[in-house]
C-alpha positions as CSV (number, residue, x, y, z in Angstrom):
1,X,-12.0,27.9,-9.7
2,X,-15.4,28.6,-11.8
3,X,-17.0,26.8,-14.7
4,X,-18.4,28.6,-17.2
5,X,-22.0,28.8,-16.1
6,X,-20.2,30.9,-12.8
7,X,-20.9,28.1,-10.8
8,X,-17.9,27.0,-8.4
9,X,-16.1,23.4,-8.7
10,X,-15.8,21.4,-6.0
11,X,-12.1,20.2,-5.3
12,X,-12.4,16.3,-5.5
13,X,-15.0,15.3,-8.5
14,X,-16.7,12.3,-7.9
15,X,-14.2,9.7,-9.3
16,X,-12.5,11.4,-6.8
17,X,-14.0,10.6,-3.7
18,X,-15.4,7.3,-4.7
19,X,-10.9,6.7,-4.8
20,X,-10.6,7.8,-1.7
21,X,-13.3,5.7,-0.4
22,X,-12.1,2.6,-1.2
23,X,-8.3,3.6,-0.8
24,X,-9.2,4.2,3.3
25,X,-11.5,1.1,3.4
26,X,-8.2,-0.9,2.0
27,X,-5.6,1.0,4.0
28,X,-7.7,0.6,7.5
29,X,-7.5,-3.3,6.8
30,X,-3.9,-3.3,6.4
31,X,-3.4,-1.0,9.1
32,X,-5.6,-3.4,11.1
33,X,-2.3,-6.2,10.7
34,X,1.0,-4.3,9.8
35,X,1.8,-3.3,13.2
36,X,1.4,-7.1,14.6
37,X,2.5,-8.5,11.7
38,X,5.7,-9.8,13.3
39,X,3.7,-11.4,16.2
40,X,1.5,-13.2,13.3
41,X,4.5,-14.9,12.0
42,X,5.6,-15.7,15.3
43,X,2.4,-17.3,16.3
44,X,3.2,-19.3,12.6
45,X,6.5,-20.5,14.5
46,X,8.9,-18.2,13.1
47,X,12.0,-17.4,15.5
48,X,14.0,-14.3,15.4
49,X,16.6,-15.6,12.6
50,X,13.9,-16.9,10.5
51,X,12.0,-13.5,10.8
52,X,14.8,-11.7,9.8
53,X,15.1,-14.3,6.8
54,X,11.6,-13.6,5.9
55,X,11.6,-10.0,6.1
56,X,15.1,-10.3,3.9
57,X,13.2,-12.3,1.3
58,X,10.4,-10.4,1.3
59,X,11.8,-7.6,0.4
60,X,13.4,-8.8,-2.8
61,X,10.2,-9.0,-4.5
62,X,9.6,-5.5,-4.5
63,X,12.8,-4.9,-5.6
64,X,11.7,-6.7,-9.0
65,X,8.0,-5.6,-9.3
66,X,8.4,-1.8,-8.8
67,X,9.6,-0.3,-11.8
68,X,7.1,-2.9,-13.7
69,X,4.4,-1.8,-11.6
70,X,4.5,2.0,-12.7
71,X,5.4,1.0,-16.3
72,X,1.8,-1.3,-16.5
73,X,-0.1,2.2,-14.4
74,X,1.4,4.0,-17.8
75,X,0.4,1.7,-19.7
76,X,-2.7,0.4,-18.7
77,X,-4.2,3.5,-17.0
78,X,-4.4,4.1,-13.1
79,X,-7.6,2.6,-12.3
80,X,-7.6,-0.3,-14.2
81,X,-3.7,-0.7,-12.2
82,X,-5.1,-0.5,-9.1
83,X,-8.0,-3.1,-10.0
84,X,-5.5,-5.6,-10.8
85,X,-3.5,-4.8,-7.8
86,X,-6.6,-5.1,-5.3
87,X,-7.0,-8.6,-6.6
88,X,-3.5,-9.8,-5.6
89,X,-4.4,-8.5,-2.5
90,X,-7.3,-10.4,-2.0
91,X,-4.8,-13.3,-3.0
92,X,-2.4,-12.0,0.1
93,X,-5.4,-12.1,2.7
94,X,-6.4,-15.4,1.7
95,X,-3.3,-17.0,2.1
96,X,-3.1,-15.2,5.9
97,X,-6.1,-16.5,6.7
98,X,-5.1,-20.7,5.7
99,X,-1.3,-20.6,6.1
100,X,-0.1,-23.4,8.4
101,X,3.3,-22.1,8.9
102,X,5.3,-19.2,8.5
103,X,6.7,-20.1,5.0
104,X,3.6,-20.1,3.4
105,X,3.1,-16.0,4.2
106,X,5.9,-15.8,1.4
107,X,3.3,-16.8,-1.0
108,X,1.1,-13.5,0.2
109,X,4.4,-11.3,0.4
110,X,4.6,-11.4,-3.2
111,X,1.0,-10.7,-3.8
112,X,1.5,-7.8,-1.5
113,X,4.4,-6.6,-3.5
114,X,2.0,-7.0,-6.8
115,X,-0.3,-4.9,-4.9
116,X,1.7,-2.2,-3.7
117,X,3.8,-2.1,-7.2
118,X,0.9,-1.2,-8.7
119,X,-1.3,0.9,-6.4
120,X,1.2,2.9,-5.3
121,X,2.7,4.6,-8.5
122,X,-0.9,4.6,-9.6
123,X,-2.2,6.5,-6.6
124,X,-0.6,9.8,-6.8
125,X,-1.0,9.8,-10.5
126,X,-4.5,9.3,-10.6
127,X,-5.1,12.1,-8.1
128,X,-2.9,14.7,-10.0
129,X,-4.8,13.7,-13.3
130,X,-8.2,14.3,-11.2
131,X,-6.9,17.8,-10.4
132,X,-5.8,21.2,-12.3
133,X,-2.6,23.0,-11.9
134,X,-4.4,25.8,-9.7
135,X,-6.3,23.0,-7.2
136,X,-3.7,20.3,-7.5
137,X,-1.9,21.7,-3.8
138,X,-4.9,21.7,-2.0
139,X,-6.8,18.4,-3.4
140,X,-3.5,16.5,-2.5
141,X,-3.9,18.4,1.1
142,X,-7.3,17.5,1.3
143,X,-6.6,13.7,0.2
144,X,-3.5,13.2,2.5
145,X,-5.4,14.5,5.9
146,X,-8.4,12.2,5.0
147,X,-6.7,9.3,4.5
148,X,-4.1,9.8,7.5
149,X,-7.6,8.6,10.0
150,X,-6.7,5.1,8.4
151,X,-3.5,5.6,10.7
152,X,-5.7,5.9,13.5
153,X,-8.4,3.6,13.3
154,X,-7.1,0.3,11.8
155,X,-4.0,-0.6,14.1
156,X,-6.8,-0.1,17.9
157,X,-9.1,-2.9,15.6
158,X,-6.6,-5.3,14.8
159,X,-5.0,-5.2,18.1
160,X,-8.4,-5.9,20.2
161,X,-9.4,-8.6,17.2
162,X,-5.9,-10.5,17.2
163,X,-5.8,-10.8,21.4
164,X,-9.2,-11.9,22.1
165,X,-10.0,-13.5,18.7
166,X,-7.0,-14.6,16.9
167,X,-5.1,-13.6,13.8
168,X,-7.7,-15.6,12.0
169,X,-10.4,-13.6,12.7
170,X,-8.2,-10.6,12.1
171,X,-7.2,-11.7,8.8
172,X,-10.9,-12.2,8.1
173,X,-12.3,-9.2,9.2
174,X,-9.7,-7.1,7.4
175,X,-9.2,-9.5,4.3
176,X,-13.3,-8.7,4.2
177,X,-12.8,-4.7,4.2
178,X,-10.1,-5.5,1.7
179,X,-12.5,-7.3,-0.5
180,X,-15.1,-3.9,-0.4
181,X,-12.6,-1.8,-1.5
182,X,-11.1,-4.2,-4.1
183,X,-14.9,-4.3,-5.4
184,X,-15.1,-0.8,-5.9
185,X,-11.8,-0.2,-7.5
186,X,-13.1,-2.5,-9.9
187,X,-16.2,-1.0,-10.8
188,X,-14.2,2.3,-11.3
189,X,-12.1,1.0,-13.7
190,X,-15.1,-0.5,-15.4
191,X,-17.0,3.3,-14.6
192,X,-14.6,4.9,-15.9
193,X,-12.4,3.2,-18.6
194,X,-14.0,5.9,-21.2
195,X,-12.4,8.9,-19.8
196,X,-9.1,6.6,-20.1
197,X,-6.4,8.7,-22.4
198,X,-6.2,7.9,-26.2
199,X,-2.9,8.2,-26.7
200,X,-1.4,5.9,-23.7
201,X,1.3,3.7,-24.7
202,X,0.1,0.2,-24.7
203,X,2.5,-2.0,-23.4
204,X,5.5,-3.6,-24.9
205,X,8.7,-5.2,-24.1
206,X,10.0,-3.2,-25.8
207,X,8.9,-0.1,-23.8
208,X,9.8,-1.4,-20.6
209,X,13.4,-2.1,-22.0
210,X,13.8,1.5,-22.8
211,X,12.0,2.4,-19.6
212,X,14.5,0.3,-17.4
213,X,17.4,1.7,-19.6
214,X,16.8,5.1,-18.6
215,X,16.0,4.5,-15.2
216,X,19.2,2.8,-14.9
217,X,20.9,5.8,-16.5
218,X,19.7,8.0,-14.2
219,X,20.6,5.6,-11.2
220,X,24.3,5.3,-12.0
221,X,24.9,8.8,-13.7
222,X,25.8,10.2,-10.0
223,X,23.8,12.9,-10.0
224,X,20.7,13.9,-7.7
225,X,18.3,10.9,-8.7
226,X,21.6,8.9,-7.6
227,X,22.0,10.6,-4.4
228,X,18.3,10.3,-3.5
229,X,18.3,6.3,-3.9
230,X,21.5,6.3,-2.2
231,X,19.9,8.0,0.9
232,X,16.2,7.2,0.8
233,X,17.8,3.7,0.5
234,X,19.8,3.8,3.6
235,X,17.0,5.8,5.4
236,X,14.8,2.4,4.7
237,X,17.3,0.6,5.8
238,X,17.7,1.8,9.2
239,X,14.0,1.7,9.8
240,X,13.3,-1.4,8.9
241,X,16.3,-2.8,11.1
242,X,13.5,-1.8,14.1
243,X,10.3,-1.4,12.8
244,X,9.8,-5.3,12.0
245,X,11.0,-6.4,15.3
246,X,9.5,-3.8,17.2
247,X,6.4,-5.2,18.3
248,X,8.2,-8.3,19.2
249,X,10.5,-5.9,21.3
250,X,7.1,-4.6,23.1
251,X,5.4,-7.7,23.8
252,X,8.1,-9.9,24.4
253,X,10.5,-8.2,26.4
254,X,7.8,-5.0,27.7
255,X,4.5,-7.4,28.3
256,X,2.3,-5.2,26.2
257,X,-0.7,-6.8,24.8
258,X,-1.9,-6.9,21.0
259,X,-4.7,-4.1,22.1
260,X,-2.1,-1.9,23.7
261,X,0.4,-2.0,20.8
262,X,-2.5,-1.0,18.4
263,X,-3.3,1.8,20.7
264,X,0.2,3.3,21.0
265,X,0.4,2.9,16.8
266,X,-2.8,4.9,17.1
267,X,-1.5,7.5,18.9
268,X,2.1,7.3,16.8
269,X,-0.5,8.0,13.8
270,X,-1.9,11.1,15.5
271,X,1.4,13.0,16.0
272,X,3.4,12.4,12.8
């Protein structure tokens, strides 16, 4: 693609890459504690029934914030979204660090489920807006092979921090490269609130009513949108059944340390 000096574009602008900066800087930290995370709340004192409790609980909260989270990314614009997401996230690593028992990581699951309700709609969004028709394929290429490394190189860090430091320090170190990339998300929706569009929607109950009307049409009208929950539903299901009590599985059962769990993640990372 060519402006109209004849000069070719490059294919992520500036807001661009300053987004993908800060999304890898956040997604390293929480790769850095999501493989372990089950051995963290074990270390709290959770046992096997209660971390299944958790996990149950946990996931309710998402359940609620979701479709709210991608109504307030219409509404509000995608950086500004994010913003407000990063800072429940800085709430989340906070509470990891002080919590005293397992029942307080609640308390940070729901500002994880703030955070993720909003980033996450927001993400895509903001990277097809960023983009033409003609790039849009290749800038979301580009975006999802950079941002894979954080796949790579957070779960190694956290599993050497956790063993030989503790899930303090863990929390601390990551909850700090949170905190970088929360800053800058907020300084880009500060940068760039003037190139926010005119003629968004602000927000209204209203609006979400109708939103949630719709969505619930197209949920129960037994067509594809239905058969895609159904099925991306159960597919969640079955992973999460093993993926929260798999590193329990490996340590307790196999003997393999915290380093050696992030290494094998690391390598998982590489090949899918």
């Amino acid at each position: 693609m060519e402006n109209p000096e004849g000069e070719s574009k490059p294919l992520l602008n500036t807001p661009l890459k300053l987004f993908l900066l800060a999304m890898i800087l956040a997604n390293i930290a929480g790769n850095m504690h999501f493989p372990l995370f089950s051995l963290y709340l074990q270390s709290l004192g959770a046992n096997i029934e209660q971390l299944g409790l958790y996990f149950t609980v946990a996931a309710v909260a998402p359940l609620i914030l979701q479709i709210l989270g991608g109504w307030l990314s219409d509404s509000f614009g995608r950086l500004r979204a994010i913003a407000i997401g990063s800072m429940a996230g800085l709430v989340g690593y906070v509470v990891f660090v002080v919590a005293p028992t397992w029942q307080w990581v609640l308390i940070a699951s729901v500002a994880n489920a703030l955070t993720f309700s909003l980033v996450a709609p927001s993400f895509q969004a903001f990277v097809a807006e960023q983009s033409t028709e003609e790039t849009r394929g290749r800038v979301f290429g580009i975006m999802s092979s950079l941002y894979a490394v954080v796949g790579v190189i957070g779960p190694p860090i956290g599993g050497f921090l956790s063993e030989h430091y503790g899930y303090q320090i863990l929390y601390i170190v990551s909850g700090s490269l949170y905190g970088i990339a929360a800053v800058m998300r907020v300084w880009m929706a500060r940068r760039y609130k003037h190139e926010a569009d005119p003629t968004r929607e602000k927000p209204s109950l209203t609006g979400l009513r109708t939103d949630l009307m719709t969505v619930g049409g197209m949920l129960i009208a037994g067509g594809v949108v239905t058969w895609l929950f159904l099925s991306d539903g159960l597919r969640d299901i079955a992973l999460n059944m093993e993926n929260q009590f798999r590193p329990l599985y490996m340590q307790n059962l196999m003997g393999i340390t915290n380093t050696q769990i992030g290494l094998l993640q690391a390598v998982a990372s590489l090949v899918i």
